[in-house]
N, CA, C and O atoms as a GROMACS GRO file, in nm:
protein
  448
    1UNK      N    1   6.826  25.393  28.771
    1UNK     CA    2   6.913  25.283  28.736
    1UNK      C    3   6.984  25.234  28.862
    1UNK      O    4   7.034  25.312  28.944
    2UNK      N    5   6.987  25.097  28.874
    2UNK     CA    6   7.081  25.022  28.988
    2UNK      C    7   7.221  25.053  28.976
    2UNK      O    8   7.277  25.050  28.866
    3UNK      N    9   7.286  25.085  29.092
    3UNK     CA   10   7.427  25.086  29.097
    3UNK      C   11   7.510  25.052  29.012
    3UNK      O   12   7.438  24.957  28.978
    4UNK      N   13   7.621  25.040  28.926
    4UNK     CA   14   7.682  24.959  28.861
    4UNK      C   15   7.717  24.928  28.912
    4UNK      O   16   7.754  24.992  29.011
    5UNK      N   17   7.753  24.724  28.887
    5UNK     CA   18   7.832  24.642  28.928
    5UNK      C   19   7.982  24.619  28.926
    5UNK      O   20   8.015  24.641  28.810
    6UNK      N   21   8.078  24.588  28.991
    6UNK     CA   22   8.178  24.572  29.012
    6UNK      C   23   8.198  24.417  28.854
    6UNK      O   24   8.144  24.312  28.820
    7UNK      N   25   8.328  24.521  28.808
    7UNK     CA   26   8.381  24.391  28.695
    7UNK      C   27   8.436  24.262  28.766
    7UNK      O   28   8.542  24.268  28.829
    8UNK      N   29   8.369  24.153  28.755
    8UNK     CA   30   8.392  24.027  28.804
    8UNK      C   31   8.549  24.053  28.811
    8UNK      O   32   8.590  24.160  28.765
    9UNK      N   33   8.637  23.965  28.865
    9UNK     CA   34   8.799  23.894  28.858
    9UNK      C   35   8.807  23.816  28.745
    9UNK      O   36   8.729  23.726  28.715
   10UNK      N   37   8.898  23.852  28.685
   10UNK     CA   38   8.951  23.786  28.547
   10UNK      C   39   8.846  23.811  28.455
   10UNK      O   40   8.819  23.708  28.393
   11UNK      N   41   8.786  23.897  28.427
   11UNK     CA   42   8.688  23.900  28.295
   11UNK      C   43   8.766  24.059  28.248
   11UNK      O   44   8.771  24.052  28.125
   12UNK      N   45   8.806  24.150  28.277
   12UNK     CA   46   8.829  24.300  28.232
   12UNK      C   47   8.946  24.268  28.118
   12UNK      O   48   8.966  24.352  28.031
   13UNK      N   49   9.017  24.156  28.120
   13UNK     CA   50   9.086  24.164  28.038
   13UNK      C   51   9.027  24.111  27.899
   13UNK      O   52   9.069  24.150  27.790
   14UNK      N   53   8.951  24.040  27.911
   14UNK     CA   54   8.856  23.988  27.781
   14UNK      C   55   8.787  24.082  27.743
   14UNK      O   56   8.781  24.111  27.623
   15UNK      N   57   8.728  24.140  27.828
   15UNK     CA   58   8.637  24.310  27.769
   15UNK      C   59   8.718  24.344  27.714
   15UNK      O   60   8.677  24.341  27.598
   16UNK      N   61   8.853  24.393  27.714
   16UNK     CA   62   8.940  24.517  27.683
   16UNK      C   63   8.974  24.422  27.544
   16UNK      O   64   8.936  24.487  27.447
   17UNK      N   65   9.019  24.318  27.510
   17UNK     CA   66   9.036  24.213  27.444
   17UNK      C   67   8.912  24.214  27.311
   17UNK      O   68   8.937  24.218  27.190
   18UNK      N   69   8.777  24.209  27.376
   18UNK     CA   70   8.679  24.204  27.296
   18UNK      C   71   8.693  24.391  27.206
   18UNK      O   72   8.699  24.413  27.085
   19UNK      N   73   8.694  24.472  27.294
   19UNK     CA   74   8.708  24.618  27.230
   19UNK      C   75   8.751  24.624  27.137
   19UNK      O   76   8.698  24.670  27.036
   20UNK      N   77   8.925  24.551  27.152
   20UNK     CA   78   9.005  24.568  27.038
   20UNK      C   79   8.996  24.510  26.941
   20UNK      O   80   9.066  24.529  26.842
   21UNK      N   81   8.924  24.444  26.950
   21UNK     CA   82   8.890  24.319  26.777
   21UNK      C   83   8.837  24.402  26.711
   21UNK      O   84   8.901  24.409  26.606
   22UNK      N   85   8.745  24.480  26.711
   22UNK     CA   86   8.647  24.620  26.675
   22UNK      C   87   8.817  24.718  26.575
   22UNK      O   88   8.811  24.766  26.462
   23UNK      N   89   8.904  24.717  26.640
   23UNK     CA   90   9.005  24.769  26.574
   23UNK      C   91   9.096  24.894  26.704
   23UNK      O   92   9.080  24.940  26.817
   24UNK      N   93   9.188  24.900  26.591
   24UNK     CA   94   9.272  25.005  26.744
   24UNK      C   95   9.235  25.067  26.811
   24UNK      O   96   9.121  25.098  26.779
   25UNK      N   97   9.290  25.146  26.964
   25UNK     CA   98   9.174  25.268  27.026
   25UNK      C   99   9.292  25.248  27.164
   25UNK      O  100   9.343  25.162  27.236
   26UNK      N  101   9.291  25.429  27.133
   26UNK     CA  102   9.358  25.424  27.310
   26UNK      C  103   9.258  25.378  27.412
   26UNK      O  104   9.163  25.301  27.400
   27UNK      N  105   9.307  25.448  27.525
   27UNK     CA  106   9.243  25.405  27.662
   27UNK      C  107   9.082  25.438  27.699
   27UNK      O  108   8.990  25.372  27.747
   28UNK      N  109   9.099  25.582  27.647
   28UNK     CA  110   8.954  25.642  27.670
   28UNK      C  111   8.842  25.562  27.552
   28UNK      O  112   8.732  25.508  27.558
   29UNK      N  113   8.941  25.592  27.448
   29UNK     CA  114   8.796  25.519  27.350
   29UNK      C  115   8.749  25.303  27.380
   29UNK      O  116   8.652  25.236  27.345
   30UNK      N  117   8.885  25.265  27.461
   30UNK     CA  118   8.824  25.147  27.520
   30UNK      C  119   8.694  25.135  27.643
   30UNK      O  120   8.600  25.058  27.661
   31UNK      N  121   8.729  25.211  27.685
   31UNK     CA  122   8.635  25.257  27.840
   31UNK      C  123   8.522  25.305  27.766
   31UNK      O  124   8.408  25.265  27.789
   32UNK      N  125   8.550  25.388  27.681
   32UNK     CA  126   8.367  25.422  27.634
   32UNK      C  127   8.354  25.308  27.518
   32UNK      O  128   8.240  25.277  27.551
   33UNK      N  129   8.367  25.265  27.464
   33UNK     CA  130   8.307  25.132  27.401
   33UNK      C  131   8.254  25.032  27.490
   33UNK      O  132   8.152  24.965  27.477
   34UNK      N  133   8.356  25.034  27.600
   34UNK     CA  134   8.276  24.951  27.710
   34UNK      C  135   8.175  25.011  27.758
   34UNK      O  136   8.079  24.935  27.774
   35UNK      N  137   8.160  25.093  27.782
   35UNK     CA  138   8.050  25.163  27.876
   35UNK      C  139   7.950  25.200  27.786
   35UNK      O  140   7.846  25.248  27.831
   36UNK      N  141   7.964  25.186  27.682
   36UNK     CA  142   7.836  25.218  27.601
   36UNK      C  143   7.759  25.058  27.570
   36UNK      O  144   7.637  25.050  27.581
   37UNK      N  145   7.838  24.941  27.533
   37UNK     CA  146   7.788  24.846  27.581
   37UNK      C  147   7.732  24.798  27.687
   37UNK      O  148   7.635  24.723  27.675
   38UNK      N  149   7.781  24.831  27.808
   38UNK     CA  150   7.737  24.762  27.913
   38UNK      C  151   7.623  24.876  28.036
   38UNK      O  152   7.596  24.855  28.154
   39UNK      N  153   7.581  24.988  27.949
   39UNK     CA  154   7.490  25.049  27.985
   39UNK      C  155   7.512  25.126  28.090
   39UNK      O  156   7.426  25.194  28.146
   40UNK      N  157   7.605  25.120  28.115
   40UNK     CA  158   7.632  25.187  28.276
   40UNK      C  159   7.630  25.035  28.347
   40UNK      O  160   7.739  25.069  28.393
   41UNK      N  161   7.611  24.908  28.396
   41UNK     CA  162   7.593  24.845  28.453
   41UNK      C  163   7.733  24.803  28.539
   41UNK      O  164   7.735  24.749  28.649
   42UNK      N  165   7.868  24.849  28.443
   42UNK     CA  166   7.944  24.787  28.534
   42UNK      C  167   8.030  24.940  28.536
   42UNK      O  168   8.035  25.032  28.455
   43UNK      N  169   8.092  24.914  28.672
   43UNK     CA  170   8.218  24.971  28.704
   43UNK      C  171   8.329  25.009  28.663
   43UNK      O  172   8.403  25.003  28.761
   44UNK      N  173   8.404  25.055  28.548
   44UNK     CA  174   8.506  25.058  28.508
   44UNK      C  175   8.568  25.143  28.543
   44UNK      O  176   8.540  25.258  28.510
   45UNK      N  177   8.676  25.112  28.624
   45UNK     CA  178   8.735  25.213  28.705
   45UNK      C  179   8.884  25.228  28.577
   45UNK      O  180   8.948  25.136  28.528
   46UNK      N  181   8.898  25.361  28.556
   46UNK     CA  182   9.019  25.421  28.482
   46UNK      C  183   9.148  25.271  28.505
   46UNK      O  184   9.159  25.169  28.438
   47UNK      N  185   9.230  25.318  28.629
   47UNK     CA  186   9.318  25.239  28.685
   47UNK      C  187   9.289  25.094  28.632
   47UNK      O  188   9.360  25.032  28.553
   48UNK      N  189   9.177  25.052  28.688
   48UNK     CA  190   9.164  24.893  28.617
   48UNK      C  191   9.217  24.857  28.521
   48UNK      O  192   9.290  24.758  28.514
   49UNK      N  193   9.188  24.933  28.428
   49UNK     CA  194   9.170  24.960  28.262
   49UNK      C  195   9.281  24.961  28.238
   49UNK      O  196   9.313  24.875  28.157
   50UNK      N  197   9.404  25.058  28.293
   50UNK     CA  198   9.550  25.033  28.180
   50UNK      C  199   9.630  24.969  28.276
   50UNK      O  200   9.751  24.976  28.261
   51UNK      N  201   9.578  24.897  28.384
   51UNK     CA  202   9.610  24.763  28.451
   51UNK      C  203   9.604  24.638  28.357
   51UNK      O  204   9.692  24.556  28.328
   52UNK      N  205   9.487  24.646  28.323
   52UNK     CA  206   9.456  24.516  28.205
   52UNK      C  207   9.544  24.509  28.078
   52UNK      O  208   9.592  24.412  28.019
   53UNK      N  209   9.553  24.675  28.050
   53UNK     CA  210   9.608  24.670  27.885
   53UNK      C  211   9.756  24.656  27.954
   53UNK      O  212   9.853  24.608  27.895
   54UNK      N  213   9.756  24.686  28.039
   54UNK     CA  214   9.933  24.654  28.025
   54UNK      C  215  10.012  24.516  28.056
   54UNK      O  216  10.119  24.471  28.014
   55UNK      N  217   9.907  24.466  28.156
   55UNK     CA  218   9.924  24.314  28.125
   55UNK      C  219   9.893  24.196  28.049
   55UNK      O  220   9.919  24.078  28.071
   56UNK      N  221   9.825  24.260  27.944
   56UNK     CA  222   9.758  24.225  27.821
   56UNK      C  223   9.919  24.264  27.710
   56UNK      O  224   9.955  24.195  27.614
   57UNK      N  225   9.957  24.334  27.740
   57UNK     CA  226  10.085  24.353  27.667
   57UNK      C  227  10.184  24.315  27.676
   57UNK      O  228  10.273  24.312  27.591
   58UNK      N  229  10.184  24.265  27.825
   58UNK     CA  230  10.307  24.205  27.854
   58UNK      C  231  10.321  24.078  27.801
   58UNK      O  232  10.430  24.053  27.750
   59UNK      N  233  10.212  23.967  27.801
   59UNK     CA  234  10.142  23.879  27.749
   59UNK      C  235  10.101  23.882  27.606
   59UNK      O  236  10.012  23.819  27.550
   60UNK      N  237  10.200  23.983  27.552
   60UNK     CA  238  10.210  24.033  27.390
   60UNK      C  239  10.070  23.915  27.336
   60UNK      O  240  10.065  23.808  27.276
   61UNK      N  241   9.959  24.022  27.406
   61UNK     CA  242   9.829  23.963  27.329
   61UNK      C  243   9.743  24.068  27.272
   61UNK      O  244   9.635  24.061  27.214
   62UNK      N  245   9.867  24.229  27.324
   62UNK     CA  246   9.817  24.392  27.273
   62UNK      C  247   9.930  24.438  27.221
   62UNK      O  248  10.027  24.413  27.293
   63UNK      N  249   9.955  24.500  27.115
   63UNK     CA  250  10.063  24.544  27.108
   63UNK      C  251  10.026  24.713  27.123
   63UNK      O  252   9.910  24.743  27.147
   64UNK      N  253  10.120  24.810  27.109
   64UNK     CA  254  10.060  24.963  27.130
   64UNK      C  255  10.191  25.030  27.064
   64UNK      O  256  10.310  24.999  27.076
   65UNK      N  257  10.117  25.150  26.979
   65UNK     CA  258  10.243  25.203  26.940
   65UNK      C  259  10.154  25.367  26.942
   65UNK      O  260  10.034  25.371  26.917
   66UNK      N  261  10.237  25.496  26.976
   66UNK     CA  262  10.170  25.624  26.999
   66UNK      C  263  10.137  25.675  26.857
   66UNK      O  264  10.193  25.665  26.747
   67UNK      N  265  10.015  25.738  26.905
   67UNK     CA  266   9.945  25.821  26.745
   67UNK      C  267   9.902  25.948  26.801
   67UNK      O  268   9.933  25.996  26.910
   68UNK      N  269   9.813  26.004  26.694
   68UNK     CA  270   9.754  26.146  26.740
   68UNK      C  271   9.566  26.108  26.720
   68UNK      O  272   9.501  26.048  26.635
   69UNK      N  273   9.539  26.166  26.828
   69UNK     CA  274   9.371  26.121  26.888
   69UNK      C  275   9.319  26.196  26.758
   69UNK      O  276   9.404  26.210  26.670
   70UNK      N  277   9.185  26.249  26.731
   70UNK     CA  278   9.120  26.339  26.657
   70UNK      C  279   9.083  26.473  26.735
   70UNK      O  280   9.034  26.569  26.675
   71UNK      N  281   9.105  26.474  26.841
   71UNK     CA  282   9.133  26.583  26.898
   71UNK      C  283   9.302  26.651  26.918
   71UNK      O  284   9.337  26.736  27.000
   72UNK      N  285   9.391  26.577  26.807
   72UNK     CA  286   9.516  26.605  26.756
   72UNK      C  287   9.599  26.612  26.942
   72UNK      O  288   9.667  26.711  26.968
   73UNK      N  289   9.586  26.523  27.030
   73UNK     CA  290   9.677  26.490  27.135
   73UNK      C  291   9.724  26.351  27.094
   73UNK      O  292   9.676  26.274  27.010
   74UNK      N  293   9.860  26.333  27.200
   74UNK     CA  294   9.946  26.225  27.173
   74UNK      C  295   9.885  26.123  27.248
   74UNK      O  296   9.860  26.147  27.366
   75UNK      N  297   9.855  26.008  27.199
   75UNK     CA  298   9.790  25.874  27.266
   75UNK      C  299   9.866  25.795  27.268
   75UNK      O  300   9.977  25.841  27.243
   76UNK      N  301   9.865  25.641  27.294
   76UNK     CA  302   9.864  25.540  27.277
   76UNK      C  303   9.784  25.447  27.220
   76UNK      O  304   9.687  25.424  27.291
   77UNK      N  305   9.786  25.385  27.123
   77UNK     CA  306   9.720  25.302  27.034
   77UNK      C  307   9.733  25.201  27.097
   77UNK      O  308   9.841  25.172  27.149
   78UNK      N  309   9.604  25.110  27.108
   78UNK     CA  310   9.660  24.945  27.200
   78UNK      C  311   9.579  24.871  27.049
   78UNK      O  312   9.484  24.939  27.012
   79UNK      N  313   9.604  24.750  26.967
   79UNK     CA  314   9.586  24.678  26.904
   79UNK      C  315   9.592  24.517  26.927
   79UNK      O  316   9.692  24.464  26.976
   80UNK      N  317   9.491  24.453  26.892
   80UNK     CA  318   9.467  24.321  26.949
   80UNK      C  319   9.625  24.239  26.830
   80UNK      O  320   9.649  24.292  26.722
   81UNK      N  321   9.683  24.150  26.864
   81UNK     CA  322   9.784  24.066  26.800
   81UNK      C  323   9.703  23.939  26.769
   81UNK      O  324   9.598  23.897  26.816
   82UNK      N  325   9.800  23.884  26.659
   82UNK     CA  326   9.722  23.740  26.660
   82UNK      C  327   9.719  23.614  26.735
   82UNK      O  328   9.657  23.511  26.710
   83UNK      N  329   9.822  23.652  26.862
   83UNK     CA  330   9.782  23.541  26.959
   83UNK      C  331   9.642  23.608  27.073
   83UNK      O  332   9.562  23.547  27.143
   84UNK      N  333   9.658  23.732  27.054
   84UNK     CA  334   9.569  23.818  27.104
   84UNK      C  335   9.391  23.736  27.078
   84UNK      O  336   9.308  23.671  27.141
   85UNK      N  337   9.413  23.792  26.946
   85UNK     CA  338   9.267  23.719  26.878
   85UNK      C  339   9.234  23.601  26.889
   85UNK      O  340   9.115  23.582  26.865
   86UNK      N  341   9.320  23.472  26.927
   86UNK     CA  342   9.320  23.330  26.972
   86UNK      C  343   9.267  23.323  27.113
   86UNK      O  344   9.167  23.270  27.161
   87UNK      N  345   9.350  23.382  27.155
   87UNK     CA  346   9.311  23.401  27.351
   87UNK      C  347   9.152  23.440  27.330
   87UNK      O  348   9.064  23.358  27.354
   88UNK      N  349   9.122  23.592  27.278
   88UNK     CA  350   9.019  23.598  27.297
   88UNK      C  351   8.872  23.467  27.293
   88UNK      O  352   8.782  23.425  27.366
   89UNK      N  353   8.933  23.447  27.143
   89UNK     CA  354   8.802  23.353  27.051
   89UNK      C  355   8.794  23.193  27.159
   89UNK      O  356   8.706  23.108  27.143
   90UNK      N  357   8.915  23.182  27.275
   90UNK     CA  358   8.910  23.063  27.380
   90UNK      C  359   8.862  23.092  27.506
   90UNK      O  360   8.846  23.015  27.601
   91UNK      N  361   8.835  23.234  27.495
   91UNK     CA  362   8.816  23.297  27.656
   91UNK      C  363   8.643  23.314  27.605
   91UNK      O  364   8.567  23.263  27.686
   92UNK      N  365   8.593  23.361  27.515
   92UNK     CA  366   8.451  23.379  27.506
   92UNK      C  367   8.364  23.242  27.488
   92UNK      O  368   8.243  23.232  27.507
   93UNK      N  369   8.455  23.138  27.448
   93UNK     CA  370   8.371  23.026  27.463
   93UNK      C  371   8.369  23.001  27.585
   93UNK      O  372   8.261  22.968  27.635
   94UNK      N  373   8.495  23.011  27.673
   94UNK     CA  374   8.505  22.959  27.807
   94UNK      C  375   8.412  23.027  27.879
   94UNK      O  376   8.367  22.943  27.957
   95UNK      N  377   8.359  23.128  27.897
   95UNK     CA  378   8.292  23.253  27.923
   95UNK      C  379   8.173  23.192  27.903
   95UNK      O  380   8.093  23.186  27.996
   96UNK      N  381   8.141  23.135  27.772
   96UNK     CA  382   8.001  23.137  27.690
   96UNK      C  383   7.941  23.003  27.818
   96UNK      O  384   7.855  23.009  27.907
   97UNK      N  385   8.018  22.912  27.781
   97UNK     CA  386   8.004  22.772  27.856
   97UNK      C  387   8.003  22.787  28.019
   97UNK      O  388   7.904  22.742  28.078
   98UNK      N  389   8.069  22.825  28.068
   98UNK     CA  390   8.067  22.846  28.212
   98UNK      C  391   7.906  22.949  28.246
   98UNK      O  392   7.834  22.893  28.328
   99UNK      N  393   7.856  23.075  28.196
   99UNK     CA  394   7.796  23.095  28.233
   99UNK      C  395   7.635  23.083  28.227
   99UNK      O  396   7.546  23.138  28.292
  100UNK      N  397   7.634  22.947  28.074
  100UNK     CA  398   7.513  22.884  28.027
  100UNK      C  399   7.504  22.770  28.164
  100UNK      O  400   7.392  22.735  28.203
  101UNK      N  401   7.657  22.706  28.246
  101UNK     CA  402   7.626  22.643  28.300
  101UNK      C  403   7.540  22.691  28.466
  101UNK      O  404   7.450  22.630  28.524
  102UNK      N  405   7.620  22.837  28.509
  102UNK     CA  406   7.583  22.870  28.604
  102UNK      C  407   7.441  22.875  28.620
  102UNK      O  408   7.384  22.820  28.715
  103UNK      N  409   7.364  22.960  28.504
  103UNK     CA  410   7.239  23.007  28.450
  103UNK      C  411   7.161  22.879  28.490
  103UNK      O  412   7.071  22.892  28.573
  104UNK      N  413   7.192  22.742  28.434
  104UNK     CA  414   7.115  22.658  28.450
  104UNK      C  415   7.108  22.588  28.610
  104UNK      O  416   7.010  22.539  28.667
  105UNK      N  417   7.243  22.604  28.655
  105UNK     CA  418   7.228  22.558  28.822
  105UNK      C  419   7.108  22.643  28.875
  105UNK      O  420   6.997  22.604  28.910
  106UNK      N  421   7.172  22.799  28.872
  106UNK     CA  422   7.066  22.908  28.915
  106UNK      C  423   6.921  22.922  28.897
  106UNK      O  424   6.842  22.974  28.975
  107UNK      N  425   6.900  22.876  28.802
  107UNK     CA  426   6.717  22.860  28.776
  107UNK      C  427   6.656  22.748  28.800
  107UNK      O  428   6.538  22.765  28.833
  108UNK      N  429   6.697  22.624  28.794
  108UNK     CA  430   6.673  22.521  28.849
  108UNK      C  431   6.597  22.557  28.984
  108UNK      O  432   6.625  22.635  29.075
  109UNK      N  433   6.484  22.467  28.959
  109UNK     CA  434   6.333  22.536  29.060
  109UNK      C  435   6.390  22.408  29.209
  109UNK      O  436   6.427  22.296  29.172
  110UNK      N  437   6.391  22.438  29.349
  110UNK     CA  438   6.376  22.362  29.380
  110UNK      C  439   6.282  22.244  29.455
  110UNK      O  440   6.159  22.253  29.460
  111UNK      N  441   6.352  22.142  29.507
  111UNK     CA  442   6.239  22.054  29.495
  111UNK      C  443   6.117  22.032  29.586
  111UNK      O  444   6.145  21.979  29.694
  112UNK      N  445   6.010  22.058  29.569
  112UNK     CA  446   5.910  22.064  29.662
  112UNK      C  447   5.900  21.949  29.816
  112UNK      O  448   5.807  21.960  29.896
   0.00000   0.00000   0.00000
């Protein structure tokens, strides 16, 4: 398998964003939802990760309140809010659109 890639700038918070729609989950179970999606392909460095959720919270678009894991330790619960779920559902179109547009610059054959 190729290296994993480094998480673009400004996309980790939409991942972490997309996780939580799925429903609550501390830190670790965000990182492995991601990483089980994205195959190993990207980078998710720990630090990144409650970089995002915490400015994702500040931006009361996560809210978090502490629970007990199933391995009965004390967590943090991060939960998507409903301006949360708005942001998201404007960031994946923006996402969707920007990178149907790149795709098409990028393959575009050029001209003989």
């Amino acid at each position: 398998m190729a290296n994993p890639l480094p998480v673009l700038r400004g996309t980790l918070d939409t991942l972490v964003l997309k996780a939580l729609a799925t429903g609550p989950m501390h830190g670790f179970e965000i990182t492995a939802w991601l990483d089980q999606r994205a195959r190993g392909n990207l980078e998710l460095l720990d630090s990144a990760l409650y970089q995002a959720v915490y400015r994702l919270e500040a931006r009361r678009l996560v809210s978090a309140e502490w629970g007990i894991t199933g391995h009965n330790r004390r967590a943090r619960y991060y939960s998507l809010t409903t301006a949360g779920r708005a942001h998201l559902r404007r960031e994946v179109s923006n996402w969707l659109r920007y990178t149907t547009t790149v795709s098409g610059i990028l393959t575009t054959p050029h001209p003989a």
